[in-house]
C-alpha positions in Angstrom: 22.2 -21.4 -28.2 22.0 -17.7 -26.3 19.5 -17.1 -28.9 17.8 -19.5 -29.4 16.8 -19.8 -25.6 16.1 -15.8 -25.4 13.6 -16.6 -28.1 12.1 -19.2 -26.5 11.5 -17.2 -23.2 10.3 -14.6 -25.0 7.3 -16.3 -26.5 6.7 -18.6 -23.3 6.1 -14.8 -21.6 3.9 -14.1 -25.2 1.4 -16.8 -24.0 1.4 -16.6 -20.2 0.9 -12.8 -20.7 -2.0 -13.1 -23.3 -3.5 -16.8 -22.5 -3.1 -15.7 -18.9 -0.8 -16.7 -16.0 1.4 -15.4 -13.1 4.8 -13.9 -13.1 6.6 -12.2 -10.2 7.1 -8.5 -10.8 8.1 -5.5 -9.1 5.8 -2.9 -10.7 6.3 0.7 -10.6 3.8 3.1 -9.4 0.8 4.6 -11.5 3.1 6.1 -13.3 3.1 10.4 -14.7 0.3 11.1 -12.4 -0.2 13.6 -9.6 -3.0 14.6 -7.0 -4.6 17.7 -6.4 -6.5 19.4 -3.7 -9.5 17.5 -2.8 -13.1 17.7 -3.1 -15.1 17.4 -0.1 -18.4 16.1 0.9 -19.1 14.8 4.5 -16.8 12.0 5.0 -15.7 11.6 1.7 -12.6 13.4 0.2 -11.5 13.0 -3.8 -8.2 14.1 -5.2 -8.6 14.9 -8.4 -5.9 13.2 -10.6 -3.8 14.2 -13.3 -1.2 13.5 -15.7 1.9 14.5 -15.8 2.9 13.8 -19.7 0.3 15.1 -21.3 -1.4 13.1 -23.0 -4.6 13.2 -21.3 -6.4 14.6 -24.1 -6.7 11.4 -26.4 -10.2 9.9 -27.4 -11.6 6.7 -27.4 -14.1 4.4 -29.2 -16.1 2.8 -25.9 -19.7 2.7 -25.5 -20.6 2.1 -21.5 -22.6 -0.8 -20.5 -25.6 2.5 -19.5 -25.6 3.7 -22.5 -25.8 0.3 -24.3 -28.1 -0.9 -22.1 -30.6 2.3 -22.8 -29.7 2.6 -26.7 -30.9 -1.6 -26.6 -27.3 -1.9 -28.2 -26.3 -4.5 -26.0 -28.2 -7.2 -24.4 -27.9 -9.3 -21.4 -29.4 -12.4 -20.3 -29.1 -15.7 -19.0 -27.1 -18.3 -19.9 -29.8 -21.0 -20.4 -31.3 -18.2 -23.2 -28.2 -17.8 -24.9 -29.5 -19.1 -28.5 -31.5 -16.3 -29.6 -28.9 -14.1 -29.5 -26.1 -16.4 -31.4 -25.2 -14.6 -35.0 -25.4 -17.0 -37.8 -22.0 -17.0 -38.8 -21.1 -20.8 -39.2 -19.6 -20.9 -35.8 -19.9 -23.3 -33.0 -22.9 -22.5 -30.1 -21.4 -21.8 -26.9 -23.0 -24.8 -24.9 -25.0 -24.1 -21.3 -26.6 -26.5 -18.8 -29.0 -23.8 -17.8 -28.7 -20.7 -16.2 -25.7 -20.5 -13.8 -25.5 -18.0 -11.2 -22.2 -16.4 -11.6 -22.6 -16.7 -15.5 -24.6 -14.4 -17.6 -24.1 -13.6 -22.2 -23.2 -10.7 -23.3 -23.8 -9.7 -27.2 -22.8 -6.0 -28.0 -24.6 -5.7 -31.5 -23.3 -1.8 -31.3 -20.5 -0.6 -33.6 -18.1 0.5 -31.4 -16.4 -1.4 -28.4 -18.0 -1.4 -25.6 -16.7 -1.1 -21.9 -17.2 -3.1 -18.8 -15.6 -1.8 -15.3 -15.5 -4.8 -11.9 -18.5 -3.6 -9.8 -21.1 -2.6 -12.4 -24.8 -4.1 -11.4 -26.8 -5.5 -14.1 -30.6 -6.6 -12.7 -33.0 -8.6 -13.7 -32.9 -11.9 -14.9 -33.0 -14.8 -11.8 -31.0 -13.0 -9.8 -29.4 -8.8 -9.5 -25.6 -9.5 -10.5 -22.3 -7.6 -10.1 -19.3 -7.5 -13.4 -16.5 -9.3 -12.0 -13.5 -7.8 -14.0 -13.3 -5.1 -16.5 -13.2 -5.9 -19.8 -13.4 -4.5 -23.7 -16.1 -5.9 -25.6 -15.2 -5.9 -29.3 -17.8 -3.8 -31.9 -20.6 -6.2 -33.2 -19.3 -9.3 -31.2 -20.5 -12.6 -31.0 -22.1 -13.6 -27.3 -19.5 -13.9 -24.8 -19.6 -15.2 -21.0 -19.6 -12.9 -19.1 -17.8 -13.8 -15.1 -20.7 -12.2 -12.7 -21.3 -12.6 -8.8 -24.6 -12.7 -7.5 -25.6 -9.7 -5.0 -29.2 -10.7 -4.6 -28.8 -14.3 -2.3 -32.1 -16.1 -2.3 -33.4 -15.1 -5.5 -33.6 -17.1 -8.2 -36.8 -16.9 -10.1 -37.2 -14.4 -13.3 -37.9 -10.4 -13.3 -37.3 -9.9 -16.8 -35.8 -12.6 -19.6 -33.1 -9.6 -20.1 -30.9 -7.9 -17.8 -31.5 -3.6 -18.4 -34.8 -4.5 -19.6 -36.9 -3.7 -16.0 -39.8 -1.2 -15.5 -37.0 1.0 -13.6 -34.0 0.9 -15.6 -31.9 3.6 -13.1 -30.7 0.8 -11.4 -28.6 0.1 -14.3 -26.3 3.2 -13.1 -25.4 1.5 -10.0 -21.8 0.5 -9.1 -21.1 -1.7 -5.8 -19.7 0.2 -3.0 -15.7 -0.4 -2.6 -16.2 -3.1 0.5 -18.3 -5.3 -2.0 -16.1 -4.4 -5.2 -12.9 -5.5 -3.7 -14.4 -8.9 -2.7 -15.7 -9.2 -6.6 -12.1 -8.5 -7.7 -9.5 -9.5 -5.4 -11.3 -12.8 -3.2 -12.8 -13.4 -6.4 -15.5 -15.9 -4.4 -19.2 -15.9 -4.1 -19.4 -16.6 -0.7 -17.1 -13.4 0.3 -19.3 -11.1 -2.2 -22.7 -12.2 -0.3 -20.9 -11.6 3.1 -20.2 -8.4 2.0 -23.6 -7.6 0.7 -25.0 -8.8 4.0 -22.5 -6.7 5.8 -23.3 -3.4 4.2 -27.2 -3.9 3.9 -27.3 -4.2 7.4 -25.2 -1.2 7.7 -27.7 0.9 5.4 -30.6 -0.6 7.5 -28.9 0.9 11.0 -27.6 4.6 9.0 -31.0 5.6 7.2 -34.0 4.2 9.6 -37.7 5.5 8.8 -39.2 7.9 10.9 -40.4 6.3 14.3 -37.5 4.4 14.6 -38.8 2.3 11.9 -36.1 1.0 9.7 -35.8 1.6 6.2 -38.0 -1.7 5.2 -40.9 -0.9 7.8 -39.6 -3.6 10.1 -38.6 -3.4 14.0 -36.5 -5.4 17.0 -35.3 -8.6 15.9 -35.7 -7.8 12.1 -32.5 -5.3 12.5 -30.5 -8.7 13.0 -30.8 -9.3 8.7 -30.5 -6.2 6.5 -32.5 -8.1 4.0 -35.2 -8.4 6.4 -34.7 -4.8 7.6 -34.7 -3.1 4.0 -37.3 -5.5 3.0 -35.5 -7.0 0.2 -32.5 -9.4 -0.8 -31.4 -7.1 -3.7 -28.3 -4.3 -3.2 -29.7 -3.2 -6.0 -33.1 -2.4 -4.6 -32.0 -1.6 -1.3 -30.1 1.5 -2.7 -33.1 2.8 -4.5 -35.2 2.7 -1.1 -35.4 6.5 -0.5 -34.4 6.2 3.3 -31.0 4.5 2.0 -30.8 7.1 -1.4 -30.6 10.1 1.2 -28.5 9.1 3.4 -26.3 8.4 0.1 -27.0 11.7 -1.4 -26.4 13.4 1.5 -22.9 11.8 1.8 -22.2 12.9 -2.0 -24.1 15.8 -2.1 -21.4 18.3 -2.1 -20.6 15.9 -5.9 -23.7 15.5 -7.2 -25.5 18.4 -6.6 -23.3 20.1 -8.6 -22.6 17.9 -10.5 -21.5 20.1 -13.7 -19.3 22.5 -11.7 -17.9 20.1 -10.4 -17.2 18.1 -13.6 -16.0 21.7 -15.4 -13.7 21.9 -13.0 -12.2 18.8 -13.5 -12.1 19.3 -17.2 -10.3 22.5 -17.0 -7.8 20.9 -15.2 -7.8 18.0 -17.5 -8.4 15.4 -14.3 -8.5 11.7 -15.4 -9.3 10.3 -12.4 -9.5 10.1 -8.1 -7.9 9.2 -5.4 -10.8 8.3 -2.9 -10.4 8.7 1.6 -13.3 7.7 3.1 -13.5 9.3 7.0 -9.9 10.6 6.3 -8.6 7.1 5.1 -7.4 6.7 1.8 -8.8 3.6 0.2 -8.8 3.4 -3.5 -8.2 5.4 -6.7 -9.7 4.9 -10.1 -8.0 6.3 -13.3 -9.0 6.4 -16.6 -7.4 7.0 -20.1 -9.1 10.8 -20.2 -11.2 13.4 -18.8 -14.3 12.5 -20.6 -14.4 8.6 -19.3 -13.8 9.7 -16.0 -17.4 12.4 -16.5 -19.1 9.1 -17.9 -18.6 7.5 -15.0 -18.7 10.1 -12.4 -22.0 10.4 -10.9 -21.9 5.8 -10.6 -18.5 6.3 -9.2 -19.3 9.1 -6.2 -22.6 7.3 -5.3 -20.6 4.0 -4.5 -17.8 5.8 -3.1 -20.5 7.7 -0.5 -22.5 4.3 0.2 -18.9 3.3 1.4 -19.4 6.4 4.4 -22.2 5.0 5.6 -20.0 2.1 6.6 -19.3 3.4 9.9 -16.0 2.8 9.8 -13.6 4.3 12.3 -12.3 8.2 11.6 -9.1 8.9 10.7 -7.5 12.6 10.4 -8.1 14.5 7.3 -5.8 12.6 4.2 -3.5 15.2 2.9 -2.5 15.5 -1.1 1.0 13.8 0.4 -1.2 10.7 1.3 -3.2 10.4 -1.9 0.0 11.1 -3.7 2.2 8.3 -1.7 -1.1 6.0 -2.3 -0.8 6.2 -6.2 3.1 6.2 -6.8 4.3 4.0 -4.6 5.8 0.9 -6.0 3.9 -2.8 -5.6 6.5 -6.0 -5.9 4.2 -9.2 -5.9 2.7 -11.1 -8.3 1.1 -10.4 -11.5 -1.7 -12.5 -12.9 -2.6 -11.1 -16.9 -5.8 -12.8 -18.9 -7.4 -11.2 -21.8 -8.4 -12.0 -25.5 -5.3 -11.1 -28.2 -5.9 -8.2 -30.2 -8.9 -6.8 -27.9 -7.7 -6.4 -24.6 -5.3 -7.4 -21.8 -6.1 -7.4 -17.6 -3.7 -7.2 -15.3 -3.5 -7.7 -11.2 -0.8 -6.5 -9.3 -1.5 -8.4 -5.9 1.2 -7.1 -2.9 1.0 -7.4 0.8 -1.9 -4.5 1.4 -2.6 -3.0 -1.7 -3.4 -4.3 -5.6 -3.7 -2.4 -8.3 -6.0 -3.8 -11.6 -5.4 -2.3 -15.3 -7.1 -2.8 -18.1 -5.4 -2.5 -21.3 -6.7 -2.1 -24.2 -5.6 -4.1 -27.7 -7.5 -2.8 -30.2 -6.1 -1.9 -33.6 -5.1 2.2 -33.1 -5.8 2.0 -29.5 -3.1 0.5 -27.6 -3.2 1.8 -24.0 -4.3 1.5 -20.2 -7.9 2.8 -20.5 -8.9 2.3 -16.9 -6.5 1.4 -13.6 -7.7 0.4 -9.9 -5.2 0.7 -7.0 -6.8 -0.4 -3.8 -6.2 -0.9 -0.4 -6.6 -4.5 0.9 -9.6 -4.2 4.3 -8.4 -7.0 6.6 -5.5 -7.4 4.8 -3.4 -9.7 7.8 -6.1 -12.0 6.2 -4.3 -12.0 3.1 -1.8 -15.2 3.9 -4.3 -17.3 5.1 -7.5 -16.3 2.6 -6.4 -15.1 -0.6 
C-alpha cells in the first residue's frame, strides 16, 4: 500500500507540474551564481552575473522573436486571421470569434525553436501588444495562441494585417520597462498593464519635454494631465521612439550602449550570463540566462528598458553594493509555485513570496533539458500583495 500510494503522488505531481497548477514550495536561491562589480550609467547600476559551476559555456538552438521577425521566419497576426497561416496537416483549426485583444497567433515556420521572453513588444495589428510569459516555441510549429496585453488603450483599428511587418520595424527591439513588465507577469491583468502604461508615459512626457517647455508631443498646460495626449500618441511603443523620450533613454544607458561591444567583451571574458539590475541605488530585478551569448542577444533591448525605468523618478537610494545584488539573487523564496508549459517543449515556473518572485523558464526539448532564462524581481507596492494579487 506504501507503494502504491508513493506512485500515485508521484504522477498526481507529473500532471499538476506539466498540465499546470500550484504547490507550496520553499525554493532555494538562484542557485551557483555570483555578482560582480557593477556597470554604471547615470542612475542605473548592473552586476554582471556569473556562474559558479561552470557550465556557462553550453549552446543553444533558439532563434529570438527580432531575428524571426526580420528573417520573415515567424509571423504574427491576429486572431480573427488565423487561417492562412494553419499547416495542412489533418488537424483541427483552432477556432476564433474575431480578434481579441489580449490574444494574438504565433506560427514559427523556422527550423529551430524559437524564444519568447514576458515584456517583448510586438506592433501592428489593431493594437501595439506586450508577450505575457516566456515561452519555447517548437521548430516548424503549428499556430499557437499566444497570451498578450495590450499597451496601446484606445486603438483598435489595423496598421498592418501582421505584427513585425510595419514601415519601421526597430520597434520590434523594444522590451517594456520593469514597472510595466511586472504588471504583465505577476498581476497578470489588463487593466493593471494600461495603469502602468499611463503611469510611465506621463512620466516620459514630464522627463524629456521639447525645447520651449513644449512637451515631447508639441502639447502645453492641461495636456500634461494624459501622457498620451502629451507624447501625442496612445502607443509605448511609439512614445519610445519620439526622439525627446529616446535621449533621455540613451542618455540614462549611454555609458551601455555606447559601447556597446566593450562592454559585451567584457562580459564574455568573464563568461557573464546575466544582471542584477539597481535603479537610483535600489535593486529591483535580475535576469539570467542559460549562457553568455543569450544574454549579448538580448543586451541592448534589456538596458534600454532597464534605463526607461530611471526616468521613473523614483526616490534615491544609496549606491547598491555587490553584497546587495548578491543577497537579491541567493536568498531563498518559500511561497507558492504555480508551473504551466507544453510536455516535451518547455515548462514555466513562478515562485510568488511576500516581496519578491522569481519566473524560470525551462526548457524540455530533446538534448536541451535546462533553465534557459530566470526573472527574480522585486514586488513595487508590494503591502498590496494580500489584498490584489
Amino acid at each position: 500500500m506504501p507503494k502504491v500510494r508513493l506512485v500515485v503522488a508521484f504522477a498526481m505531481l507529473v500532471v499538476c507540474v506539466l498540465a499546470g497548477g500550484t504547490m507550496p514550495v520553499a525554493a532555494g536561491p538562484v542557485g551557483g551564481f555570483k555578482v560582480l562589480k557593477p556597470i554604471e550609467s547615470g542612475g542605473l547600476m548592473l552586476f554582471p552575473v556569473v556562474r559558479t559551476n561552470g557550465r556557462s559555456g553550453q549552446d543553444d538552438p533558439f532563434l529570438t522573436l527580432d531575428e524571426e521577425l526580420k528573417s520573415g521566419e515567424v509571423e504574427v497576426t491576429e486572431a480573427g486571421r488565423v487561417r492562412p497561416l494553419v499547416r495542412t496537416r489533418g488537424g483541427t483549426l483552432p477556432r476564433y470569434s474575431g480578434d481579441q485583444v489580449n490574444t494574438l497567433v504565433l506560427v514559427n515556420h523556422s527550423k529551430r525553436p524559437l524564444l519568447l521572453l514576458a515584456g517583448e513588444i510586438v506592433t501592428g495589428g489593431k493594437q501595439d501588444r506586450v508577450i505575457a510569459k516566456d515561452r519555447i516555441v517548437p521548430a516548424e510549429a503549428d499556430p499557437i495562441d499566444l497570451s498578450v496585453f495590450c499597451i496601446e488603450h484606445g486603438r483598435w483599428t489595423g496598421t498592418s494585417d501582421k505584427f513585425g511587418a510595419t514601415a519601421n520595424t526597430s520597434a520590434a527591439s523594444f522590451m517594456v520597462q520593469p514597472a510595466v513588465r511586472q504588471q504583465a507577469m505577476v498581476a497578470k491583468d489588463q487593466q493593471r498593464v494600461w495603469n502602468s502604461v499611463s503611469e510611465t508615459m506621463s512620466v516620459m512626457a514630464s522627463a524629456a519635454p521639447m525645447s520651449g517647455g513644449v512637451s515631447a508631443g508639441g502639447l502645453h498646460g492641461d495636456a500634461l494631465r494624459s501622457g498620451s495626449s502629451a507624447l501625442g500618441t496612445t502607443s509605448y511603443a511609439k512614445a519610445m521612439q519620439l526622439s525627446s523620450v529616446s535621449a533621455k533613454v540613451d542618455e540614462a544607458s549611454a555609458g551601455l550602449t555606447q559601447s556597446r561591444e566593450q562592454v559585451l567583451a567584457v562580459l564574455k571574458q568573464e563568461h557573464a550570463v546575466g544582471v542584477v539590475v539597481a535603479v537610483r541605488g535600489e535593486v529591483i530585478w535580475a535576469d539570467v540566462f542559460a549562457n553568455t551569448d543569450l544574454l549579448a542577444r538580448y543586451w541592448t533591448k534589456l538596458v534600454r528598458s532597464y534605463a526607461a525605468e530611471v526616468l521613473s523618478g523614483a526616490s534615491q537610494h544609496d549606491a547598491a553594493t555587490m553584497e546587495d545584488a548578491q543577497r537579491f539573487l541567493e536568498s531563498p523564496m518559500r511561497g507558492v509555485e504555480t508551473s504551466e508549459g507544453e510536455v516535451g517543449v518547455y515548462r514555466y515556473r513562478e515562485v510568488k513570496t511576500g516581496a519578491t518572485d522569481q519566473f524560470a523558464l525551462e526548457s524540455l526539448l530533446p538534448g536541451v533539458t535546462y533553465d534557459v532564462h530566470i526573472s527574480r524581481l522585486k514586488i513595487k507596492n508590494a503591502w498590496e500583495r494580500g489584498v490584489s494579487f
